[in-house]
Backbone as a ProteinNet text record, in pm:
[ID]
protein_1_A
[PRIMARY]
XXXXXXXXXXXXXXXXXXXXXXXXXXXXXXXXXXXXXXXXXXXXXXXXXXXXXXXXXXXXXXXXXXXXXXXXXXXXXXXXXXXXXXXXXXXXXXXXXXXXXXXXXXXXXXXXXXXXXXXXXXXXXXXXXXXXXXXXXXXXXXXXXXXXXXXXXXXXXXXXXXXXXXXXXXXXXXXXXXXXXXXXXXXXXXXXXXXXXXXXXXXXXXXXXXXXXXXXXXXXXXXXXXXXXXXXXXXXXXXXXXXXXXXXXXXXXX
[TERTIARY]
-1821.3	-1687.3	-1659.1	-1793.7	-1720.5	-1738.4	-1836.8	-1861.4	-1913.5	-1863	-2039	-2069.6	-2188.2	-2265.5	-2343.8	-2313.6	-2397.9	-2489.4	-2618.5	-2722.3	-2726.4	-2730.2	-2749.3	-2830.6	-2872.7	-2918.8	-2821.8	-2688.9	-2616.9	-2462.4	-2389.5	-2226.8	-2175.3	-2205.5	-2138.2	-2049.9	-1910.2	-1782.9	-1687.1	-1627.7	-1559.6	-1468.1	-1389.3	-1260.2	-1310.7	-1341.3	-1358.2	-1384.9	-1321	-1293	-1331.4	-1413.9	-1522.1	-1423.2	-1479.5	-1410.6	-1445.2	-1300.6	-1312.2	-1373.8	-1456	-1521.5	-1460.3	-1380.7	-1305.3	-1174.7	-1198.9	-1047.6	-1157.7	-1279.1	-1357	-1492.3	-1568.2	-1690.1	-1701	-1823.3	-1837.2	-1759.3	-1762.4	-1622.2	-1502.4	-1417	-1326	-1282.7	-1395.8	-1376.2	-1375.3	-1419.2	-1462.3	-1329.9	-1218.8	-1122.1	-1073.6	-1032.3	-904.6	-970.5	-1118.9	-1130.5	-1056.9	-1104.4	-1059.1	-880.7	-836.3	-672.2	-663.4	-707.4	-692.5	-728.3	-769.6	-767.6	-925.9	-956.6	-1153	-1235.2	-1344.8	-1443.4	-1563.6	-1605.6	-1707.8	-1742.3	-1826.6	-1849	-2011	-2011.2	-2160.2	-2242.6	-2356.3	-2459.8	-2546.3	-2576.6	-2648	-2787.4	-2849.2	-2971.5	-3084.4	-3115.5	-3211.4	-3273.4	-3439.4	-3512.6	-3623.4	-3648.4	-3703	-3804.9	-3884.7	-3954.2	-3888.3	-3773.9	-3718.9	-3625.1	-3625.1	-3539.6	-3594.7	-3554.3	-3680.6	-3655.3	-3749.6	-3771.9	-3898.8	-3966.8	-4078.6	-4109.5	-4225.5	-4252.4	-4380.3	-4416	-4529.4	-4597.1	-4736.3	-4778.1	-4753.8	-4721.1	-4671.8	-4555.3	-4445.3	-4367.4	-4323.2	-4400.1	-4358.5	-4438.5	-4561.6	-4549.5	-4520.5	-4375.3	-4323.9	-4192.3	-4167.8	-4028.8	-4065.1	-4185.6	-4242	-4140.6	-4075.4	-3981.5	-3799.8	-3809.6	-3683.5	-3571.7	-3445.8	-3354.6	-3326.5	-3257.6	-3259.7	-3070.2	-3031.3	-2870.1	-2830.1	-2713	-2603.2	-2500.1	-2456.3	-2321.8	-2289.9	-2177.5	-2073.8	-1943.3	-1925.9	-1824.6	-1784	-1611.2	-1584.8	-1441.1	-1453.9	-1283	-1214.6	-1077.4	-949.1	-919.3	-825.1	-756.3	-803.4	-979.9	-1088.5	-1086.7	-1038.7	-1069.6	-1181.7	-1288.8	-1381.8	-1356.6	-1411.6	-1397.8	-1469.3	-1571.9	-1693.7	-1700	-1801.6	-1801.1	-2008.4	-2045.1	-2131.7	-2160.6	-2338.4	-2410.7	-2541.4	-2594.6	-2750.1	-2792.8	-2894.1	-3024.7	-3044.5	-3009.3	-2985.3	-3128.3	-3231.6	-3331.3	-3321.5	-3242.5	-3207.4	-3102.3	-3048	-2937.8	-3026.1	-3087.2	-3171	-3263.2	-3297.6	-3415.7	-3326.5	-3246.8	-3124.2	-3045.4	-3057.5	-2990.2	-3099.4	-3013	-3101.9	-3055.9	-3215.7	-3172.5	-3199.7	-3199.8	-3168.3	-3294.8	-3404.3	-3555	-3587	-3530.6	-3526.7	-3460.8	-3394.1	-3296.3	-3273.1	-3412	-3453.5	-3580.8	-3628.5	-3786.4	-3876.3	-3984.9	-4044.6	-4069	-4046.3	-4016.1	-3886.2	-3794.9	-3674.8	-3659.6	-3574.4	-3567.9	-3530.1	-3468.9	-3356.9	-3264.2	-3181.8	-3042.7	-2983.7	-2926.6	-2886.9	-2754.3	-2712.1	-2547.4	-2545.5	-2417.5	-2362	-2334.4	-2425.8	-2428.2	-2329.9	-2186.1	-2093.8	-2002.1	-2110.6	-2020.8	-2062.1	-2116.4	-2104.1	-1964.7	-1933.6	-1808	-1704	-1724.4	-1532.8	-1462.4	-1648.5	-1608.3	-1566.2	-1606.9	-1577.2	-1422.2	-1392.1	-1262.7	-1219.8	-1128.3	-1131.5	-1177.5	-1115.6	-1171.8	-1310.8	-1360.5	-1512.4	-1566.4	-1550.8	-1602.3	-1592.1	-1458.6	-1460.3	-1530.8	-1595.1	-1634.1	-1777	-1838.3	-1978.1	-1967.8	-1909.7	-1891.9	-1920.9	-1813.6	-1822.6	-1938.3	-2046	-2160.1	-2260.3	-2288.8	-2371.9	-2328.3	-2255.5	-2233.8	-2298.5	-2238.4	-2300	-2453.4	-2481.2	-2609.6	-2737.7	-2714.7	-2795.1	-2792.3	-2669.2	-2647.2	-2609.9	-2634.6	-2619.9	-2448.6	-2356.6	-2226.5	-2211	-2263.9	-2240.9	-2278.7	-2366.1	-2390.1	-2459.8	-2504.4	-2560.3	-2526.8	-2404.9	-2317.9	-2197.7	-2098.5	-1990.8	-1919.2	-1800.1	-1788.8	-1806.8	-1714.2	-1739.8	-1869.3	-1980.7	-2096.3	-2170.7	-2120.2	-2120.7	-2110.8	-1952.3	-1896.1	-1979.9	-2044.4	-2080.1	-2227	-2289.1	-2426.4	-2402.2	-2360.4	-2286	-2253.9	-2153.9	-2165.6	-2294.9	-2382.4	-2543.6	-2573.1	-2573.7	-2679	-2610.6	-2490.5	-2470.4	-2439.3	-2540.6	-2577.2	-2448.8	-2393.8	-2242.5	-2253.6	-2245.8	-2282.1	-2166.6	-2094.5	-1932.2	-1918.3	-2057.4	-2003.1	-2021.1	-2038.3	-2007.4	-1890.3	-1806.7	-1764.2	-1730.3	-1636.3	-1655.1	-1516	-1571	-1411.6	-1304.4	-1164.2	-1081.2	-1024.9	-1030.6	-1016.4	-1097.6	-1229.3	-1331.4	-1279	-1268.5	-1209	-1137.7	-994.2	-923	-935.9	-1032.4	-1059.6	-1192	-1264.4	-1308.4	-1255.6	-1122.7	-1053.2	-991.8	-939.9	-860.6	-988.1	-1092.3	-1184.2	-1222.5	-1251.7	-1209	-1117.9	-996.6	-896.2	-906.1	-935.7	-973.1	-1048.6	-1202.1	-1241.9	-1206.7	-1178.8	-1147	-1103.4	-954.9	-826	-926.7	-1022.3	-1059.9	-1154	-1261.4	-1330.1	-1210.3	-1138.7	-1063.6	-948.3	-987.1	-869.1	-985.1	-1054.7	-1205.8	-1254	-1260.9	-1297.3	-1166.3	-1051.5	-901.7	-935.3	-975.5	-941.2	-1041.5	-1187.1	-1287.2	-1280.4	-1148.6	-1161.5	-1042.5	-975.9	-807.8	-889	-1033.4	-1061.6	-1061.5	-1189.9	-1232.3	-1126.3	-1031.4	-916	-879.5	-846.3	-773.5	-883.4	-1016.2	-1075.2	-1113.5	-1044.2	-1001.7	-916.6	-816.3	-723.6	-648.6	-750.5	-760.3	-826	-906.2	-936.6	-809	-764.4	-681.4	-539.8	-525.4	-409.7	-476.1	-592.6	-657.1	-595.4	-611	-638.1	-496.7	-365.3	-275	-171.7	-238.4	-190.4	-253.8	-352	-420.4	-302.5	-197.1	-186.8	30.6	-31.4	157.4	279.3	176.6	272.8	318.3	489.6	548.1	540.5	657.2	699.3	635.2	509.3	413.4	441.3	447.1	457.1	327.8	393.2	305.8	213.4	283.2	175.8	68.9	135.6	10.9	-102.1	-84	-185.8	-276	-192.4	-279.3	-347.2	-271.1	-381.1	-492.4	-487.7	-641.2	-733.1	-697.7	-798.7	-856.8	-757.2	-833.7	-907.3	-849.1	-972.7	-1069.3	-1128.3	-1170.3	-1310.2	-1235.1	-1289.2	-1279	-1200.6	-1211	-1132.2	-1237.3	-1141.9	-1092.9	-952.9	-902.7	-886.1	-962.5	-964	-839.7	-763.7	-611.6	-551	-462.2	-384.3	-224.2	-246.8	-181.4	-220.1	-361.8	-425.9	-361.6	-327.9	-286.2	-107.4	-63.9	66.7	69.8	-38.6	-80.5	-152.1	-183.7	-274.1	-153.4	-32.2	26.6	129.1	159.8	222	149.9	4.7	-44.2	-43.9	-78.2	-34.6	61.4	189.9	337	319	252	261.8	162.9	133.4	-3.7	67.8	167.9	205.1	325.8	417.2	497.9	473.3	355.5	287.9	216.7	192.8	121.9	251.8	349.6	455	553.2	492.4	621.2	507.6	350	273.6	357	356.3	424.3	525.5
4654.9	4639.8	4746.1	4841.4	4971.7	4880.3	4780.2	4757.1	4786.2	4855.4	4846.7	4704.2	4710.4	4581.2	4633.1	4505.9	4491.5	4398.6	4428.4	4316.3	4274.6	4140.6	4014.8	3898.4	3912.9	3729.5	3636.8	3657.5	3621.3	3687.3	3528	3589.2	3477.7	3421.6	3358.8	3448.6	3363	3443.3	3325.4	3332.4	3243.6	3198.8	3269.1	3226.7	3237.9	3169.3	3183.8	3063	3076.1	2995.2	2982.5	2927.2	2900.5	2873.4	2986.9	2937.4	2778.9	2754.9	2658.4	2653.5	2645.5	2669.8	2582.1	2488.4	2474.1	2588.8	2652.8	2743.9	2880.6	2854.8	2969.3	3013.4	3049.9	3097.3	3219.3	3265.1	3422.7	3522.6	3559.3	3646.6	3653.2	3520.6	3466.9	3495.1	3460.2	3517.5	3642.8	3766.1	3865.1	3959.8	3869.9	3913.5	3930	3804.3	3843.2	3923	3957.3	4053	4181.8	4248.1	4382.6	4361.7	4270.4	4197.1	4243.7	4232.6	4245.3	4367.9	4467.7	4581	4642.5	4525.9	4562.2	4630.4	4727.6	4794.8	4748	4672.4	4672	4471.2	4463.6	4254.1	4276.9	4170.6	4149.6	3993.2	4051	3945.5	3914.7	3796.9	3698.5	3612.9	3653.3	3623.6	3489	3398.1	3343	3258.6	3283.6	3266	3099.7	2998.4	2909.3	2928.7	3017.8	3065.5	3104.7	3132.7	3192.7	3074.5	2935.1	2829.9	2732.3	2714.9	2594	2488	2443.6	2295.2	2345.3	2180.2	2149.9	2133.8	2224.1	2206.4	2143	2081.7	2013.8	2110.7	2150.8	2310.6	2309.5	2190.4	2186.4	2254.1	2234.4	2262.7	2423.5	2453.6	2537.4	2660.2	2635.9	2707.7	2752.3	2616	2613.9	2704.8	2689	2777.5	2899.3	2925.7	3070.4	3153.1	3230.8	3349.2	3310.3	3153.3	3094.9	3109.1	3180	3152	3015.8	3017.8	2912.5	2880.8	2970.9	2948.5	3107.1	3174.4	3274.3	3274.1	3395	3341.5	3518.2	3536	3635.3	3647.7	3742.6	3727.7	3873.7	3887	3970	3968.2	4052.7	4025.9	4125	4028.9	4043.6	4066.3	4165.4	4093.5	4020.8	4058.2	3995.3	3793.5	3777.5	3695.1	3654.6	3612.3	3594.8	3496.7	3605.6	3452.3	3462	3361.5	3353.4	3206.5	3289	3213	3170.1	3076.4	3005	2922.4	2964.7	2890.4	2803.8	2701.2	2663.5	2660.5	2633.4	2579.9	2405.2	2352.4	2193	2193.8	2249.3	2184.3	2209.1	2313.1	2344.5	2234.7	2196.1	2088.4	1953	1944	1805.9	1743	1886.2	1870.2	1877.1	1929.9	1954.4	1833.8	1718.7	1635.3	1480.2	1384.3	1278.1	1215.2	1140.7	1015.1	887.1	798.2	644.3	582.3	653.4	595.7	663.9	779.2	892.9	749.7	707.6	719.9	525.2	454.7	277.4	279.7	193.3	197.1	127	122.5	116.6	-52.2	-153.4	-296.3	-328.6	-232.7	-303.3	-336.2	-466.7	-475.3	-330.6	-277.6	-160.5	-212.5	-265.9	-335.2	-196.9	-160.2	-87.2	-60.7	26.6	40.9	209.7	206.9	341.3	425.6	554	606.9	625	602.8	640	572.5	379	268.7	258	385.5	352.2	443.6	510.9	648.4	545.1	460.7	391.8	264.1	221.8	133.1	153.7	256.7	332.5	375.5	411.5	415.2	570.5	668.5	786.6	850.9	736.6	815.1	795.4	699.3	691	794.4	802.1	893.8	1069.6	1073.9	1187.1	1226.7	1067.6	1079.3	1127.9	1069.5	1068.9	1244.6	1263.1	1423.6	1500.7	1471.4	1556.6	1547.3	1386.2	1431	1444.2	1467.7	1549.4	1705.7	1755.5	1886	1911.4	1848.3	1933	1886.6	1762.5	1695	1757.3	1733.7	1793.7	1945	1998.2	2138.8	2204.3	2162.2	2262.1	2325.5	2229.2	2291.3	2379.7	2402.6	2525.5	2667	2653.1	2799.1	2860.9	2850.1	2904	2887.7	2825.5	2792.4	2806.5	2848.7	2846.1	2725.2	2653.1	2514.2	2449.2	2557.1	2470.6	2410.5	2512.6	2484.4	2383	2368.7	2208.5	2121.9	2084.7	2032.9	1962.8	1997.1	2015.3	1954.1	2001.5	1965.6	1788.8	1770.4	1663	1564.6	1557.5	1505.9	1488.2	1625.8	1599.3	1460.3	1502.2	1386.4	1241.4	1202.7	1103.6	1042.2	1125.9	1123.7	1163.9	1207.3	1287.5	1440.4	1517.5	1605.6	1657.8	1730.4	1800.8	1893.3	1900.2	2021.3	1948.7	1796.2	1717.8	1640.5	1571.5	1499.2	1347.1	1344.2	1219.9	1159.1	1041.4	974.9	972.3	962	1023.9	923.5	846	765.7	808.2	831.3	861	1040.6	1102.7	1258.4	1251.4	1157.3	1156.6	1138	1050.3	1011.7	1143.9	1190.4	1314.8	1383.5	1442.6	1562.3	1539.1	1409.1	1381.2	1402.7	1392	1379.4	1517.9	1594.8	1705.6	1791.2	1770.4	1795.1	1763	1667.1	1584.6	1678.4	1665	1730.8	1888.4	1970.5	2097.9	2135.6	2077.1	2047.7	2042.5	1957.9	1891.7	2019.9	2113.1	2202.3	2363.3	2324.3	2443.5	2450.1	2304.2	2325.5	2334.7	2317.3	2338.1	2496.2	2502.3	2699.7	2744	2704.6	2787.2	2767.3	2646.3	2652.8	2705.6	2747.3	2782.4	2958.2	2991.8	3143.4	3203.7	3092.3	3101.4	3126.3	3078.9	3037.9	3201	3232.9	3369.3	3470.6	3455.2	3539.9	3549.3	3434.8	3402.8	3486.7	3468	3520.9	3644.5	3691.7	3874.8	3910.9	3781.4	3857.9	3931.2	3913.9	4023.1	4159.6	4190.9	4320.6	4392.7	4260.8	4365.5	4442.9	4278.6	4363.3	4509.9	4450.9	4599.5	4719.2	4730.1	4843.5	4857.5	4775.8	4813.1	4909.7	4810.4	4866.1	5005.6	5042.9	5198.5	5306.7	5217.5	5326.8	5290.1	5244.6	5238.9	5183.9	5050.2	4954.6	4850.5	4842.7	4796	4651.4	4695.6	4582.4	4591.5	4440.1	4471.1	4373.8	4426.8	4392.4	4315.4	4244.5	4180.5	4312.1	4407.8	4501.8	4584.2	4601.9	4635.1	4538.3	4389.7	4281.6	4321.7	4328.2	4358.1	4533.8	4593.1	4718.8	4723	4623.8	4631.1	4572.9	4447.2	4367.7	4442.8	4575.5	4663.4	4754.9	4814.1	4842.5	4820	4722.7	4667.4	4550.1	4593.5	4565.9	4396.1	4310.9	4204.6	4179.8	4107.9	4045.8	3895.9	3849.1	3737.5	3618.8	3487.8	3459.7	3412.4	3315.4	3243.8	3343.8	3394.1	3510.4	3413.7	3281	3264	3258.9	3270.4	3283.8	3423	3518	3668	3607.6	3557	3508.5	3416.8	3329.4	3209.3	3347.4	3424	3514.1	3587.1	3640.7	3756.5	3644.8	3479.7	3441.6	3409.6	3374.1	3385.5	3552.9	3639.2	3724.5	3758.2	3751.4	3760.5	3639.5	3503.9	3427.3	3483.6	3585.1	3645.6	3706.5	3790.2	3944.2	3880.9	3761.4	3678.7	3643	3593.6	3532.4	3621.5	3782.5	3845.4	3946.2	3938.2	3964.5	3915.7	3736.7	3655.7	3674.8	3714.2	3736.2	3851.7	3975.9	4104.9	4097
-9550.7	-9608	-9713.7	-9733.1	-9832.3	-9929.3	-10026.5	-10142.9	-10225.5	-10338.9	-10418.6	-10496.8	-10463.5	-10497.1	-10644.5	-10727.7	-10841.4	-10870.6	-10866.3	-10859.8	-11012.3	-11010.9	-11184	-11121	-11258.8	-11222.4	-11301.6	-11356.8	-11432.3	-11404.7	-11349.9	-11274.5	-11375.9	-11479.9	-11536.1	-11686.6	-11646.9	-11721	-11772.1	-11871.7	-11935.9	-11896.3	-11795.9	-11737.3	-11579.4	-11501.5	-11320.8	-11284.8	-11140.7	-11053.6	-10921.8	-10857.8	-10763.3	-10659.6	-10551.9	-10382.2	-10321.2	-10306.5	-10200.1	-10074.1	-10015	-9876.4	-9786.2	-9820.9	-9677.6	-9673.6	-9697.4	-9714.7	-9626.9	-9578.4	-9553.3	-9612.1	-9489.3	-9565.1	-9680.4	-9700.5	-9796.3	-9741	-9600.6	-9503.6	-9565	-9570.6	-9613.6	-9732.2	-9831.7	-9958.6	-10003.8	-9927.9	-9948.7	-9888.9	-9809.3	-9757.2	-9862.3	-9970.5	-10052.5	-10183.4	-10183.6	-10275.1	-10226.6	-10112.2	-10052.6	-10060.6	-10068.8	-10060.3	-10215.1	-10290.4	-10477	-10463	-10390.7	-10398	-10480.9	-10434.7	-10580.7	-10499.3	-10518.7	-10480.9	-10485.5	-10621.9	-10664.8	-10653.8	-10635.6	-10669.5	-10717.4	-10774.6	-10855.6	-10786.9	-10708.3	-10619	-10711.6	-10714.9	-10750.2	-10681.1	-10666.2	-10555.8	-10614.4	-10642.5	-10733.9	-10623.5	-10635.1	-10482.4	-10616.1	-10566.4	-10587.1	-10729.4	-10692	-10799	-10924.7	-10972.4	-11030	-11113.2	-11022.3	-11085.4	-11161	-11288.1	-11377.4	-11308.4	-11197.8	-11192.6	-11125.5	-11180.4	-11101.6	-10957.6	-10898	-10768.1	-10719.2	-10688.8	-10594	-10554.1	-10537.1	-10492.9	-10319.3	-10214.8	-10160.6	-10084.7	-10221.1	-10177.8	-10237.9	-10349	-10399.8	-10298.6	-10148.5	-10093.8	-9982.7	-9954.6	-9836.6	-9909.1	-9989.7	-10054.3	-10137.6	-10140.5	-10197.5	-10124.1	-10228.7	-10159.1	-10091.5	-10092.1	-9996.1	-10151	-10050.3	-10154.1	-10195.3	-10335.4	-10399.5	-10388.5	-10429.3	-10483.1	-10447.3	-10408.7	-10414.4	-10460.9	-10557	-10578.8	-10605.7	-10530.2	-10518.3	-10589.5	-10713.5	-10767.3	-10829.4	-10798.5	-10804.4	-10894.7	-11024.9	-11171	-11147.9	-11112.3	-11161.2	-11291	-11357	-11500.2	-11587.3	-11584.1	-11664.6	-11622.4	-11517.5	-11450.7	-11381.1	-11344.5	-11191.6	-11138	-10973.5	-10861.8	-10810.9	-10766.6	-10755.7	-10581.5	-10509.2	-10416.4	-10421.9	-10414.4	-10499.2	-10326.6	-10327.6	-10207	-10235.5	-10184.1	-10212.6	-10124.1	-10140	-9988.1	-10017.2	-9906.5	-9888.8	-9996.8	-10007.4	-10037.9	-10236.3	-10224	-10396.7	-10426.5	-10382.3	-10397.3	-10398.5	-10318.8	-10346.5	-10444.8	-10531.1	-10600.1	-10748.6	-10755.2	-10878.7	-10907.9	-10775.1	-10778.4	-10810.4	-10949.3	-10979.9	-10846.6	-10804.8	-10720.4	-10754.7	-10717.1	-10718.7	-10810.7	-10724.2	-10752.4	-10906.3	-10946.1	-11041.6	-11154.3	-11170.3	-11235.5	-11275	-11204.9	-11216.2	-11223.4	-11308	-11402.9	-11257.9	-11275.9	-11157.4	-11171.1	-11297.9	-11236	-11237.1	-11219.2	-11208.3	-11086	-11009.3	-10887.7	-10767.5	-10862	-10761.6	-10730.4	-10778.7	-10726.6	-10652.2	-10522.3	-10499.8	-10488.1	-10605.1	-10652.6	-10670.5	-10630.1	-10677.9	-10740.2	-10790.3	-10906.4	-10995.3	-10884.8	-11016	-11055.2	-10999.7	-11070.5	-11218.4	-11314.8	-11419.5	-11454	-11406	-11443.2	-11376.2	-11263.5	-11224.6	-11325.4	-11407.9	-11477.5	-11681.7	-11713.3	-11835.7	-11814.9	-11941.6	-11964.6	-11958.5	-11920.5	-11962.4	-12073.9	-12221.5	-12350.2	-12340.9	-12324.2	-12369.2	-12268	-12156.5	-12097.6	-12147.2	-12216.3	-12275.5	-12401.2	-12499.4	-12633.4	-12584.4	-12421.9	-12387.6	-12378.1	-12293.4	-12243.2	-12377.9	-12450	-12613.7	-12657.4	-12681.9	-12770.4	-12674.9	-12545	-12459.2	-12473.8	-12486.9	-12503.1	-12621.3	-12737.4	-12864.5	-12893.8	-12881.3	-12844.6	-12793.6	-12662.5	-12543.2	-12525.8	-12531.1	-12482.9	-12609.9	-12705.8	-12840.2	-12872.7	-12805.9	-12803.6	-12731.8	-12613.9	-12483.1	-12496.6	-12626.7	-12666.3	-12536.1	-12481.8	-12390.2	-12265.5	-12226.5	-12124.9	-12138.5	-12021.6	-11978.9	-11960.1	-12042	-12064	-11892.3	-11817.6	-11611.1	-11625.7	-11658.9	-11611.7	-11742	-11832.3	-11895.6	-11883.5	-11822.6	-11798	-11657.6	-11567	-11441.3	-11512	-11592	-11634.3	-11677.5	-11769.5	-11794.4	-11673	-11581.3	-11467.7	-11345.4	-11366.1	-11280.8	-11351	-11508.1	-11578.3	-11513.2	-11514.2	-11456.6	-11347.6	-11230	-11067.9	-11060.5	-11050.8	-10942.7	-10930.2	-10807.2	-10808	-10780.9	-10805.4	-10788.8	-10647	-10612.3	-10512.7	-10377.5	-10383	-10231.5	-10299.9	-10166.7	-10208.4	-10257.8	-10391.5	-10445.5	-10425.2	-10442.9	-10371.1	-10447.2	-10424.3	-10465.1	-10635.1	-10603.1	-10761.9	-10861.5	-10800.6	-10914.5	-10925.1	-10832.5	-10904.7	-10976.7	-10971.7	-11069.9	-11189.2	-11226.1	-11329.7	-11406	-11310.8	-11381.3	-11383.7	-11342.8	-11362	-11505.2	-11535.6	-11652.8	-11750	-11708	-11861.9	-11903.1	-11766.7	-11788.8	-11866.9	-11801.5	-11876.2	-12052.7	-12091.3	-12206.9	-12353.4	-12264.8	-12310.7	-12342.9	-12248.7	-12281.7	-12349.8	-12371.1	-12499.4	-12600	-12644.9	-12723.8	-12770.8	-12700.4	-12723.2	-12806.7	-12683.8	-12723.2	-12865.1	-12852.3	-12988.8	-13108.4	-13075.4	-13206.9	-13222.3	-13093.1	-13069.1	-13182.7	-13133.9	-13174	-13329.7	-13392.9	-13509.3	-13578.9	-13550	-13579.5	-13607.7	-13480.6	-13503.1	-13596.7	-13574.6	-13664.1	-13864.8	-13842.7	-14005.5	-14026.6	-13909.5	-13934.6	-13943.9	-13890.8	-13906.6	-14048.3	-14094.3	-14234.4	-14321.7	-14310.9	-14404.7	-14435.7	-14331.8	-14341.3	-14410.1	-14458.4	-14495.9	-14630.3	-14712.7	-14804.7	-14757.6	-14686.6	-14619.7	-14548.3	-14480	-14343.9	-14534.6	-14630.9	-14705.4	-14735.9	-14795.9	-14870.8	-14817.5	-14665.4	-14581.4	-14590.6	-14567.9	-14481.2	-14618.6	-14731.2	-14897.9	-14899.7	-14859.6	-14901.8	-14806.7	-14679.9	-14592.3	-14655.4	-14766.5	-14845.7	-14735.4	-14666.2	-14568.2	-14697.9	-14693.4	-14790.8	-14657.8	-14566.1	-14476.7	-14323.8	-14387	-14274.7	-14138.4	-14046.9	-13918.6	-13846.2	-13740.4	-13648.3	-13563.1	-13562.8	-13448.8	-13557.7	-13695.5	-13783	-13825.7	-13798.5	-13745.4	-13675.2	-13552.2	-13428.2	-13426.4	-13479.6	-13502.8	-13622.3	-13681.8	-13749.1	-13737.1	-13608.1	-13528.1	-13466.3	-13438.2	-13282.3	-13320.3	-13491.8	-13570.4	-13638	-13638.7	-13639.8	-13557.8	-13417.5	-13286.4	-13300.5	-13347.8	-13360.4	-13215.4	-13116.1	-13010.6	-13035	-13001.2	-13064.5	-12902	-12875.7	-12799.9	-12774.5	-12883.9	-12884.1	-12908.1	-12873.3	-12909.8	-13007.4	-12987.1	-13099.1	-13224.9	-13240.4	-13376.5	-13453	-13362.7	-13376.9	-13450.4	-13408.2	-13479.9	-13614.7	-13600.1	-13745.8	-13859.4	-13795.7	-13913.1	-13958.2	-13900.8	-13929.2	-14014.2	-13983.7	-14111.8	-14231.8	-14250.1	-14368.6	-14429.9	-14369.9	-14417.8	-14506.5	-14415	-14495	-14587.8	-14639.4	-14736.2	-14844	-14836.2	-14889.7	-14998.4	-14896.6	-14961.7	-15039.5	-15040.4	-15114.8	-15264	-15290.3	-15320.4	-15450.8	-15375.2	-15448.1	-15528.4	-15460	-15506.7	-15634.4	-15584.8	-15690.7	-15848.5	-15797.8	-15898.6	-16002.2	-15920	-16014	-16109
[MASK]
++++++++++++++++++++++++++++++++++++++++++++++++++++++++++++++++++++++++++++++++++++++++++++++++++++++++++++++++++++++++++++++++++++++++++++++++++++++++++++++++++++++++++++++++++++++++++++++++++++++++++++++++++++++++++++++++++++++++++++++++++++++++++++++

């Protein structure tokens, strides 16, 4: 297909969105890259050995060398889209089961892993989501919220990439939804601080260059000098009015 290929062991990106495979295999997907007009996609190869879980020496030398997971992804507009494969047997072993997951004198009542998620409420399910993230996963520092979000749901037997029945999606999509809001409005206000606390520097600077009436784009040009990348770009508007309450302020002082 005329690609260049970039080998990673790492396709994870802050903003991307995983092919649907009933919409088509890797072919399929690889159509509407050449369709976006892209050259280049970045392969992902990770063969058994290479994945932290425990193997049985068994099995670890029936899968010596067997791929584990693929995933193909290729950015848009600092976007990725990523088309994402396993081996039935990487999926099985990633996945808690029944016997995993009931003490060895409990009867085994045999119920459905995710009659604990149909019977919880959205919020609580979203308060659980929230303190497994910062809890368990250290606040996602080392993850991409999808793939949090997704970790979070393994822990409570549902695996996202078969399917789950349609009441219960709904109700994880909303917690989803939930949570994110909930992360992102914490990210937003976390970086909105760091902004503010520039902002005697950015005056310093903009005063040395004898800016009387300072503008929103002289904001944004000392972020860029600065190299400050701004994730909310409405933080870029909340900073440029403390600013102007700055320069008021330091004014009604004179």
């Amino acid at each position: 297909m005329k690609l260049n290929v970039y080998y990673s062991i790492d396709v994870d990106i802050v903003i991307s969105f995983e092919w649907d495979k009933r919409m088509g295999n890797w072919k399929n997907f690889l159509d509407t890259c050449r369709a976006n007009n892209v050259h280049s996609i970045v392969l992902s190869v990770k063969r058994f050995q290479d994945e932290d879980i425990d193997l049985e020496y068994t099995q670890e030398k029936k899968l010596f060398n067997k791929i584990a997971e693929l995933d193909i992804m290729y950015i848009v507009n600092d976007v990725g889209y990523k088309y994402h494969e396993e081996a039935p047997e990487f999926t099985e072993l990633n996945t808690f089961s029944l016997d995993d997951l009931l003490e060895d004198t409990d009867e085994k009542k045999v119920l459905p892993l995710n009659k604990e998620v149909n019977e919880k409420s959205v919020d609580t399910l979203t308060q659980e989501m929230l303190k497994y993230i910062n809890d368990d996963l250290n606040g996602y520092a080392h993850y991409n919220m999808d793939d949090a979000i997704k970790s979070f749901w393994q822990y409570k037997g549902i695996n996202l990439d078969f399917w789950v029945e349609p009441e219960i999606k709904n109700k994880i999509d909303k917690v989803n939804k939930n949570v994110k809001k909930v992360i992102e409005k914490e990210d937003s206000k976390k970086e909105r601080q760091k902004l503010y606390n520039m902002i005697p520097d950015l005056l310093e600077k903009l005063f040395e260059k004898n800016k009387s009436n300072i503008t929103l784009d002289d904001v944004k040009d000392y972020l860029s000098e600065q190299n400050v990348k701004v994730k909310y770009k409405i933080n870029i508007t909340s900073l440029y009015r403390q600013v102007l309450k700055a320069v008021k302020l330091n004014n009604g002082k004179q």
